[in-house]
PDB file as gemmi writes it, atoms N, CA and C in Angstrom:
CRYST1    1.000    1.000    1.000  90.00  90.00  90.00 P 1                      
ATOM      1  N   UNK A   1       0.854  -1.167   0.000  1.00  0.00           N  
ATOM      2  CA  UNK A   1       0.000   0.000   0.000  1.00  0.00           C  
ATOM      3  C   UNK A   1       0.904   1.235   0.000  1.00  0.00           C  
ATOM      4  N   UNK A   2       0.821   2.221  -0.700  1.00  0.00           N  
ATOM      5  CA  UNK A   2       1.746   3.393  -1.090  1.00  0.00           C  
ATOM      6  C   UNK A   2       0.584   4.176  -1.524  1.00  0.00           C  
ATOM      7  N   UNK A   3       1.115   5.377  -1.045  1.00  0.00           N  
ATOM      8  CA  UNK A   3       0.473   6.832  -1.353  1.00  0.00           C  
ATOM      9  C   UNK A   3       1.011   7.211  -2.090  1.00  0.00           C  
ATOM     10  N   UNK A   4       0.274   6.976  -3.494  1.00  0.00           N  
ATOM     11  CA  UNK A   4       0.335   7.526  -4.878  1.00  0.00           C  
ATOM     12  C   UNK A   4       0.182   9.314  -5.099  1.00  0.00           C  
ATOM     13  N   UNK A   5      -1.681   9.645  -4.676  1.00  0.00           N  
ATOM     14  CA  UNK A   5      -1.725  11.060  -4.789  1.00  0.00           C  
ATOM     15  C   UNK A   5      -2.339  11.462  -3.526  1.00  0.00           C  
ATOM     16  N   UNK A   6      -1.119  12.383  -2.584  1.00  0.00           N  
ATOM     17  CA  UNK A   6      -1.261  12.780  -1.483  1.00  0.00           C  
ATOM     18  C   UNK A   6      -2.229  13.761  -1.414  1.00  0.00           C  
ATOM     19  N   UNK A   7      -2.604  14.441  -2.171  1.00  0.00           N  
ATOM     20  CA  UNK A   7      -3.415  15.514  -2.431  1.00  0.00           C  
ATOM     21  C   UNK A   7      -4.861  14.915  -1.868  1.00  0.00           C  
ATOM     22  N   UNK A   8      -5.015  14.091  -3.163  1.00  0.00           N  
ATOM     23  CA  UNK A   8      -6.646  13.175  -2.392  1.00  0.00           C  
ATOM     24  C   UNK A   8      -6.547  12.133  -1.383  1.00  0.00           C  
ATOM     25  N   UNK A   9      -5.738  12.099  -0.679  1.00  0.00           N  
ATOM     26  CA  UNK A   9      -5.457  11.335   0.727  1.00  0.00           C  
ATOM     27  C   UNK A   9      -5.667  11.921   1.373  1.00  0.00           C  
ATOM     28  N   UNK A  10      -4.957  13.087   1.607  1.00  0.00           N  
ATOM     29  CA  UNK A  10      -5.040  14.374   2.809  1.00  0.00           C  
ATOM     30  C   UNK A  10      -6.568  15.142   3.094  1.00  0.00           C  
ATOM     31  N   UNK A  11      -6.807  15.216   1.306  1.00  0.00           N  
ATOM     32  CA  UNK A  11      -8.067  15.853   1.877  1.00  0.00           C  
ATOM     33  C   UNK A  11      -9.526  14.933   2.198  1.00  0.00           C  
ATOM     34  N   UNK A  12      -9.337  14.149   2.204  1.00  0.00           N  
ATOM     35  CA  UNK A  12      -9.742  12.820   2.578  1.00  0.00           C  
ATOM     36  C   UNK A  12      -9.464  12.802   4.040  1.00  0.00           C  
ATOM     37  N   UNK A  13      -8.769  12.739   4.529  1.00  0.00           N  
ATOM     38  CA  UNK A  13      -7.997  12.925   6.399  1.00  0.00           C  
ATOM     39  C   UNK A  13      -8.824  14.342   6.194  1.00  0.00           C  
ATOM     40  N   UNK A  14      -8.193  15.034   5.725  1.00  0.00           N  
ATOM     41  CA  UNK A  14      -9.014  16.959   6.400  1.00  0.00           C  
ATOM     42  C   UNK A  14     -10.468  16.406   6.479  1.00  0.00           C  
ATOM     43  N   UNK A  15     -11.365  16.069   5.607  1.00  0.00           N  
ATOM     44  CA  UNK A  15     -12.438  15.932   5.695  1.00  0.00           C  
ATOM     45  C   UNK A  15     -12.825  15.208   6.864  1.00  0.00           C  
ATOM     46  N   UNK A  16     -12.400  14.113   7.549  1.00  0.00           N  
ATOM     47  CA  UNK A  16     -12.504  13.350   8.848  1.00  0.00           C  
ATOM     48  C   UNK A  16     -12.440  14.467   9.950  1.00  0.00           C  
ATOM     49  N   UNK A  17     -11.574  15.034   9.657  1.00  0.00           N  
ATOM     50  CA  UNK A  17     -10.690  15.769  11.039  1.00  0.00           C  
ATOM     51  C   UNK A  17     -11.491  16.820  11.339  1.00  0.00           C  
ATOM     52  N   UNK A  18     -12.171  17.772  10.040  1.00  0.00           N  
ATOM     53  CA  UNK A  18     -12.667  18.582  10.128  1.00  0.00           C  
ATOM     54  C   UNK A  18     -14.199  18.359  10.960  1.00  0.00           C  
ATOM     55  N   UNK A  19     -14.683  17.417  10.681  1.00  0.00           N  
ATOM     56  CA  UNK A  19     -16.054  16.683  10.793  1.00  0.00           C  
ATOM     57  C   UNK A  19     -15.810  16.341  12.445  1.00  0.00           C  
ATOM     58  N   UNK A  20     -14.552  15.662  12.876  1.00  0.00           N  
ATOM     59  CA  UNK A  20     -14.696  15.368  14.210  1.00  0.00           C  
ATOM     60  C   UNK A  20     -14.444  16.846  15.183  1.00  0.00           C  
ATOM     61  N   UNK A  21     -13.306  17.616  14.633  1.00  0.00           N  
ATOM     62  CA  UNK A  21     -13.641  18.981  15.349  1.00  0.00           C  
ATOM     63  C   UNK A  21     -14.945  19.953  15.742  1.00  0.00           C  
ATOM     64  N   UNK A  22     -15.332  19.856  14.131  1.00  0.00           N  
ATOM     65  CA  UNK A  22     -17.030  20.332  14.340  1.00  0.00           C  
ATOM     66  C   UNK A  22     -17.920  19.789  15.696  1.00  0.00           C  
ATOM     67  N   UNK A  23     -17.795  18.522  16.001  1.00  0.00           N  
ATOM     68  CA  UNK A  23     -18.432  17.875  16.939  1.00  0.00           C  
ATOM     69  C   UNK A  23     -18.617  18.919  18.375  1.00  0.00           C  
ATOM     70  N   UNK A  24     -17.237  19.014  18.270  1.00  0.00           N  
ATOM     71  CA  UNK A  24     -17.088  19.931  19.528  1.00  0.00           C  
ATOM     72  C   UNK A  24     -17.318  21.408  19.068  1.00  0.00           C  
ATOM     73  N   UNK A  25     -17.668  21.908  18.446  1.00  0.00           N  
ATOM     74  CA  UNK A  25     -17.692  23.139  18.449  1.00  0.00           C  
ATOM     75  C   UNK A  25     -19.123  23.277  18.928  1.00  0.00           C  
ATOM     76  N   UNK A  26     -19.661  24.054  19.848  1.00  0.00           N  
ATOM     77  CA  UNK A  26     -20.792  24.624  20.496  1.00  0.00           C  
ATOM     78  C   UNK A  26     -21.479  25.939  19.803  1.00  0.00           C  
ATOM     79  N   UNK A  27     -22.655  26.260  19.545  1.00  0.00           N  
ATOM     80  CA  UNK A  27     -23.340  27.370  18.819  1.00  0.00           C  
ATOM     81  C   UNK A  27     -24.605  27.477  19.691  1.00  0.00           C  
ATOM     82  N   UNK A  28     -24.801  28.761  20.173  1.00  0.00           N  
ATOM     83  CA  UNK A  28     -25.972  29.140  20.267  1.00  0.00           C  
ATOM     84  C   UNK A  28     -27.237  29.390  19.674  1.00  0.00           C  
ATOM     85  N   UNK A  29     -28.668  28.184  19.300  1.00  0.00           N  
ATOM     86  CA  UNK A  29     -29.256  28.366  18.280  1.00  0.00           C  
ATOM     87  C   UNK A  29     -30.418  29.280  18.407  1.00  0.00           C  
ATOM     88  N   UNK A  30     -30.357  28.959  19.614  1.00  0.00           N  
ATOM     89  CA  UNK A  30     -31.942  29.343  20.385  1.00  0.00           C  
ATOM     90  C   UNK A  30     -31.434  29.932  21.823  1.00  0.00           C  
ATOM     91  N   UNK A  31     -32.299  31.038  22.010  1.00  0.00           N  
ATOM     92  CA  UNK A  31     -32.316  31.395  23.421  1.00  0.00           C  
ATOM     93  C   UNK A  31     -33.450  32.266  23.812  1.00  0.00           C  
ATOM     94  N   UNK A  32     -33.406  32.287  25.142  1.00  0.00           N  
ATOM     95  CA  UNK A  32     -34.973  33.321  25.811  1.00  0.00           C  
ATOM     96  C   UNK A  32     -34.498  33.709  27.145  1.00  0.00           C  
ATOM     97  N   UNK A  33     -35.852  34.055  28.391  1.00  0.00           N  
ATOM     98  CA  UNK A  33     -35.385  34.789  29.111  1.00  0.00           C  
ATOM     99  C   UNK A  33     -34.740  33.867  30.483  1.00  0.00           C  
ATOM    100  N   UNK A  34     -34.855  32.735  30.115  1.00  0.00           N  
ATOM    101  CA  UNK A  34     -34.863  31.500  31.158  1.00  0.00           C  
ATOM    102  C   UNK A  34     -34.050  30.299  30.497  1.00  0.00           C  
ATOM    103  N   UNK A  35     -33.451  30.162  29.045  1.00  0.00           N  
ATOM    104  CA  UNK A  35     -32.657  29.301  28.647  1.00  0.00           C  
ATOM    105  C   UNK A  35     -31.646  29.700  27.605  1.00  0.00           C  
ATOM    106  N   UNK A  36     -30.967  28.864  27.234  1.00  0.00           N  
ATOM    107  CA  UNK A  36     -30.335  29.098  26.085  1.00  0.00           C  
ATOM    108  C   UNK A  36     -30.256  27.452  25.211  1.00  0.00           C  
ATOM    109  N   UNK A  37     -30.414  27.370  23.686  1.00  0.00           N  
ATOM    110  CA  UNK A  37     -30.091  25.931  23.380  1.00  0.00           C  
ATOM    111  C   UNK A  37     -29.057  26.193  22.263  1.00  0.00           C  
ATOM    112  N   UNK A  38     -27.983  25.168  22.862  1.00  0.00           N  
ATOM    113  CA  UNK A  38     -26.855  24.985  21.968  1.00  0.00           C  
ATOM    114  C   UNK A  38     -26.949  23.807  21.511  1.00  0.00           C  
ATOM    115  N   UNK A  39     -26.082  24.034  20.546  1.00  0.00           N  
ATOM    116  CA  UNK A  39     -25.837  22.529  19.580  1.00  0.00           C  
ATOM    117  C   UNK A  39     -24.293  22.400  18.842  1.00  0.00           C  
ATOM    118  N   UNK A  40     -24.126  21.602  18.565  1.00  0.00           N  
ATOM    119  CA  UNK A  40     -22.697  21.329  17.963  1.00  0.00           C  
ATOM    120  C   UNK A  40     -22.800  21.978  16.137  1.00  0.00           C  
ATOM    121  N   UNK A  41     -21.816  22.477  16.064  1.00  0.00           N  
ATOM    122  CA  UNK A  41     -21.804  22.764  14.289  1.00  0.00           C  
ATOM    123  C   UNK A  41     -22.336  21.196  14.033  1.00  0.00           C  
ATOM    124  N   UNK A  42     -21.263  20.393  14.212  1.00  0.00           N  
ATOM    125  CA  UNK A  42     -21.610  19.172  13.157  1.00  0.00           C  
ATOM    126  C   UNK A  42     -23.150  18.774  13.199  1.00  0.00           C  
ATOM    127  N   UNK A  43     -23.543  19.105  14.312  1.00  0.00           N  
ATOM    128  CA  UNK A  43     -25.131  18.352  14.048  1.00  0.00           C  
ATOM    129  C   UNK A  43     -25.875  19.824  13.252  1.00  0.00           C  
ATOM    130  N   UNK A  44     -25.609  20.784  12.914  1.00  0.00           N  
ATOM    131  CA  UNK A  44     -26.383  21.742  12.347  1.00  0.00           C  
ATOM    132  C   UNK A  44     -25.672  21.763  10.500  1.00  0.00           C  
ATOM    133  N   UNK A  45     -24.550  21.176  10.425  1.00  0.00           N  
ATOM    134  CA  UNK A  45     -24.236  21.185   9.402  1.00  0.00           C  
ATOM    135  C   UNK A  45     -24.606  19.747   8.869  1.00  0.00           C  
ATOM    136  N   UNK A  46     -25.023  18.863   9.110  1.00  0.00           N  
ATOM    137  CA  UNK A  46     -25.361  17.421   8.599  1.00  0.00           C  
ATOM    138  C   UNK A  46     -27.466  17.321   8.861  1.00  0.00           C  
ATOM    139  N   UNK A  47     -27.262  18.696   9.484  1.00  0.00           N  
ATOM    140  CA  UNK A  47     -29.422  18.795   9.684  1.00  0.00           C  
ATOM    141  C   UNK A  47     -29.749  17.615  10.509  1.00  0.00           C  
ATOM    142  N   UNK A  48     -28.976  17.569  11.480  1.00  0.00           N  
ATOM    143  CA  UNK A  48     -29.296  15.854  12.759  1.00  0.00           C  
ATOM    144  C   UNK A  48     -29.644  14.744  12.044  1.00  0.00           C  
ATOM    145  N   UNK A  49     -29.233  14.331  10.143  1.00  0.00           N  
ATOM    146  CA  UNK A  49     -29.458  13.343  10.095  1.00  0.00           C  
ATOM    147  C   UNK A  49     -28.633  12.376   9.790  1.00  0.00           C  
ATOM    148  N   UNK A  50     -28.401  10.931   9.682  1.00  0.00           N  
ATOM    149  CA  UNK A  50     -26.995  10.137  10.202  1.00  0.00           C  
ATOM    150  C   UNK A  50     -26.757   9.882   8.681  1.00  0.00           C  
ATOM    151  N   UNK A  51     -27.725  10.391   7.672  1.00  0.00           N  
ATOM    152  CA  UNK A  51     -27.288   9.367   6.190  1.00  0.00           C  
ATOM    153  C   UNK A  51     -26.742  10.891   5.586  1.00  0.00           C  
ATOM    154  N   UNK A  52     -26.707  12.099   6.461  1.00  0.00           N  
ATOM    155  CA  UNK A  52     -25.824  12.789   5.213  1.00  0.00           C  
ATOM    156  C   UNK A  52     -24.537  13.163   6.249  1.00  0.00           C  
ATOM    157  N   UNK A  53     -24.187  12.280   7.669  1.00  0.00           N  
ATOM    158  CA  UNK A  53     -22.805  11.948   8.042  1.00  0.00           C  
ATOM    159  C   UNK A  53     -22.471  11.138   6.846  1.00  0.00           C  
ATOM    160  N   UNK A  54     -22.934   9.949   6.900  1.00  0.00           N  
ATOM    161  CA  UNK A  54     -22.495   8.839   6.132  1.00  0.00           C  
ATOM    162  C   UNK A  54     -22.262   9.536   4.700  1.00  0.00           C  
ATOM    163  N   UNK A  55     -22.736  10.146   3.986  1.00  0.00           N  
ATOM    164  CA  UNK A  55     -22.447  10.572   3.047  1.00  0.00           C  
ATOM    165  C   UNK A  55     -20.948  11.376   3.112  1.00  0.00           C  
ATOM    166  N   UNK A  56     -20.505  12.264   3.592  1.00  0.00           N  
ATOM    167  CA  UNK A  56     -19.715  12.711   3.998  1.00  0.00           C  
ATOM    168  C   UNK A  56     -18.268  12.055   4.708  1.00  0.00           C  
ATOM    169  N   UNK A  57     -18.393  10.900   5.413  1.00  0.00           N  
ATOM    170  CA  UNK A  57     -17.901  10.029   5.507  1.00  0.00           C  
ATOM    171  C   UNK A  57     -17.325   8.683   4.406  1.00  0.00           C  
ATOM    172  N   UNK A  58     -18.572   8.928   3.865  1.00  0.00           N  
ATOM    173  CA  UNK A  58     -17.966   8.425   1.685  1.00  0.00           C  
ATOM    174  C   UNK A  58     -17.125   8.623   1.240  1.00  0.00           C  
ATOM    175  N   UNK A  59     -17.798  10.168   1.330  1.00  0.00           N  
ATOM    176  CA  UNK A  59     -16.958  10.624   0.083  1.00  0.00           C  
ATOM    177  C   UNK A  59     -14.955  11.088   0.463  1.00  0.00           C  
ATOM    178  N   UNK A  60     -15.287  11.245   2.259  1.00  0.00           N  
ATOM    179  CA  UNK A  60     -14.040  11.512   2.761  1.00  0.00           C  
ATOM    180  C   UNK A  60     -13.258   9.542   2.163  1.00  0.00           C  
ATOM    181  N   UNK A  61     -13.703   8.484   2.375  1.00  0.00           N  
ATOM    182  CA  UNK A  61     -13.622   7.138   2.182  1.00  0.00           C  
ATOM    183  C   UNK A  61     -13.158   7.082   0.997  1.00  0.00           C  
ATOM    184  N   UNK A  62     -13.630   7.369  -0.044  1.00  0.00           N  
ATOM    185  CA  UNK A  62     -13.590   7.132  -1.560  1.00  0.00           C  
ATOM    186  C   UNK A  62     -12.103   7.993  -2.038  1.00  0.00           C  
ATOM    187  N   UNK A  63     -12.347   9.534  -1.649  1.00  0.00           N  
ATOM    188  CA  UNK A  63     -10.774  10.201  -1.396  1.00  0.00           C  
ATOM    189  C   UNK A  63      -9.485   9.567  -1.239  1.00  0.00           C  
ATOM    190  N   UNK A  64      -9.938   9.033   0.135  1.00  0.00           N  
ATOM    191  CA  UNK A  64      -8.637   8.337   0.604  1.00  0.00           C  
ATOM    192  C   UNK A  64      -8.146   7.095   0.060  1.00  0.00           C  
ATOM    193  N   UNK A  65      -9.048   6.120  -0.882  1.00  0.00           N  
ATOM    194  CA  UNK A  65      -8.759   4.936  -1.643  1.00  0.00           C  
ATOM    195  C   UNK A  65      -7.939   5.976  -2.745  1.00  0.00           C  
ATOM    196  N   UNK A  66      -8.897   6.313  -3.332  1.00  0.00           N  
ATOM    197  CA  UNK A  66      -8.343   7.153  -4.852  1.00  0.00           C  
ATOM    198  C   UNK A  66      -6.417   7.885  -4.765  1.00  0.00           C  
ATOM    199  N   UNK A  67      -6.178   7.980  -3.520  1.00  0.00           N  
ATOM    200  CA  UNK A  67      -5.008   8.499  -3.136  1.00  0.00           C  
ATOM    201  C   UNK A  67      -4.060   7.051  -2.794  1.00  0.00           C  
ATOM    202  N   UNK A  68      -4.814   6.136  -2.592  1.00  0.00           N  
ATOM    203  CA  UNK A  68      -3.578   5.081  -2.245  1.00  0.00           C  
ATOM    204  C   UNK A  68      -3.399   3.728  -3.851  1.00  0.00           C  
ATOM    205  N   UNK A  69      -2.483   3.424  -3.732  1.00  0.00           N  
ATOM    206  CA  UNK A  69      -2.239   2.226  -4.486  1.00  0.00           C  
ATOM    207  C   UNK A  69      -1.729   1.079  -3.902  1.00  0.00           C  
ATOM    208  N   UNK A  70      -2.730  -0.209  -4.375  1.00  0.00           N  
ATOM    209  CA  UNK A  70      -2.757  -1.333  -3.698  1.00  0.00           C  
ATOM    210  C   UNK A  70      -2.303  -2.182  -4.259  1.00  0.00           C  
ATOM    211  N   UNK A  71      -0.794  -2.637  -4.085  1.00  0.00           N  
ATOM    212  CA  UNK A  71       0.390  -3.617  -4.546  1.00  0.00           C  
ATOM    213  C   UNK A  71      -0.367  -5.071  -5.084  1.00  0.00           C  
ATOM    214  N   UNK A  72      -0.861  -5.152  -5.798  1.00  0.00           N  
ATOM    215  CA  UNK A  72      -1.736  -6.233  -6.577  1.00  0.00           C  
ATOM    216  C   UNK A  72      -0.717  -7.352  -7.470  1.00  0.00           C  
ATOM    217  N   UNK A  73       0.417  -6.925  -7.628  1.00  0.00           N  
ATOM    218  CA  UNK A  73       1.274  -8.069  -8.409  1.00  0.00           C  
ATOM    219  C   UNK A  73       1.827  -8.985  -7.982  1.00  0.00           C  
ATOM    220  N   UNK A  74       0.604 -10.176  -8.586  1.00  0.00           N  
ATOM    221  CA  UNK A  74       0.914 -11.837  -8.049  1.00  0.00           C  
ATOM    222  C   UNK A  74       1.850 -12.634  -8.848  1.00  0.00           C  
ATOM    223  N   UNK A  75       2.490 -13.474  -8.228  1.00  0.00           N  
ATOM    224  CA  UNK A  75       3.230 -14.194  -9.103  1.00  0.00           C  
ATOM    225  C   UNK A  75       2.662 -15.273  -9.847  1.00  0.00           C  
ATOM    226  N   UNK A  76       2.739 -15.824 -10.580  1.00  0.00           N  
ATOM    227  CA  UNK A  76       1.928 -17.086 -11.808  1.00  0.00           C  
ATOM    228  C   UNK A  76       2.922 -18.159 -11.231  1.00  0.00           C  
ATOM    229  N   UNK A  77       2.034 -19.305 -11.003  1.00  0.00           N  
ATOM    230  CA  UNK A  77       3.095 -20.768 -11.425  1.00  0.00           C  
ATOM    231  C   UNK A  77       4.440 -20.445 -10.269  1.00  0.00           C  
ATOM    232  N   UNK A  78       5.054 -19.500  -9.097  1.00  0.00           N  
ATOM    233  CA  UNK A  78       5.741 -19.922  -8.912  1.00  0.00           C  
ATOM    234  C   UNK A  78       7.135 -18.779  -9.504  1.00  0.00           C  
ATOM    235  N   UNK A  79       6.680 -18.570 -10.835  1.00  0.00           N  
ATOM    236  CA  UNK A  79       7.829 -18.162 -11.266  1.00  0.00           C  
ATOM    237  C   UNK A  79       8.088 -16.228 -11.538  1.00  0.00           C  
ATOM    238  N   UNK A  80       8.626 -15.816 -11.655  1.00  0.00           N  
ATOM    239  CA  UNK A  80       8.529 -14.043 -12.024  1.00  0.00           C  
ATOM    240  C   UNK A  80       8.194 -14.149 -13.368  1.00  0.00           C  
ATOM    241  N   UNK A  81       7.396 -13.394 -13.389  1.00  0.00           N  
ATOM    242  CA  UNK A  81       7.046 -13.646 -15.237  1.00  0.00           C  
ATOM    243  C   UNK A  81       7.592 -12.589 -16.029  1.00  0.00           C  
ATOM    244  N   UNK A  82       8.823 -12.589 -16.882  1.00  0.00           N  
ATOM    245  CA  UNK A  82       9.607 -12.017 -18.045  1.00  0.00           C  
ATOM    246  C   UNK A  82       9.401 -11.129 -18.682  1.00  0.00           C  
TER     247      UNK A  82                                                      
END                                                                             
């Protein structure tokens, strides 16, 4: 396994990294004279639903293949083939 194009690897990793930081980030969405309601970016940027994480999580997935190369050369019979 070798990292062919670092470019779409990395941003493949940024996309993870970015997504788990969001988690923690806190926003004030709502407030009044007796509360306040916060929420995390990531759940306001994905709209609280889990199939457009997963989407996002894809496409960060698909990135990071497209950036690696997977040493596939088998030998035949035993022998190095010429």
């Amino acid at each position: 396994m070798k990292v062919t194009k670092p470019a779409l690897f990395w941003t493949g990793i940024g996309i993870l990294v970015v997504l788990g930081l969001f988690y923690f980030v806190k926003l004030d969405v709502d407030s009044g004279e007796n509360y306040i309601v916060q929420d995390s970016l990531l759940g306001i940027i994905i709209f609280h639903k889990a199939f457009i994480l997963s989407f996002y999580v894809v496409i960060a997935a698909i990135l990071m293949a497209a950036g690696i190369k997977f040493n596939n050369n088998k030998m035949k019979g035993g022998k190095k083939n010429e």
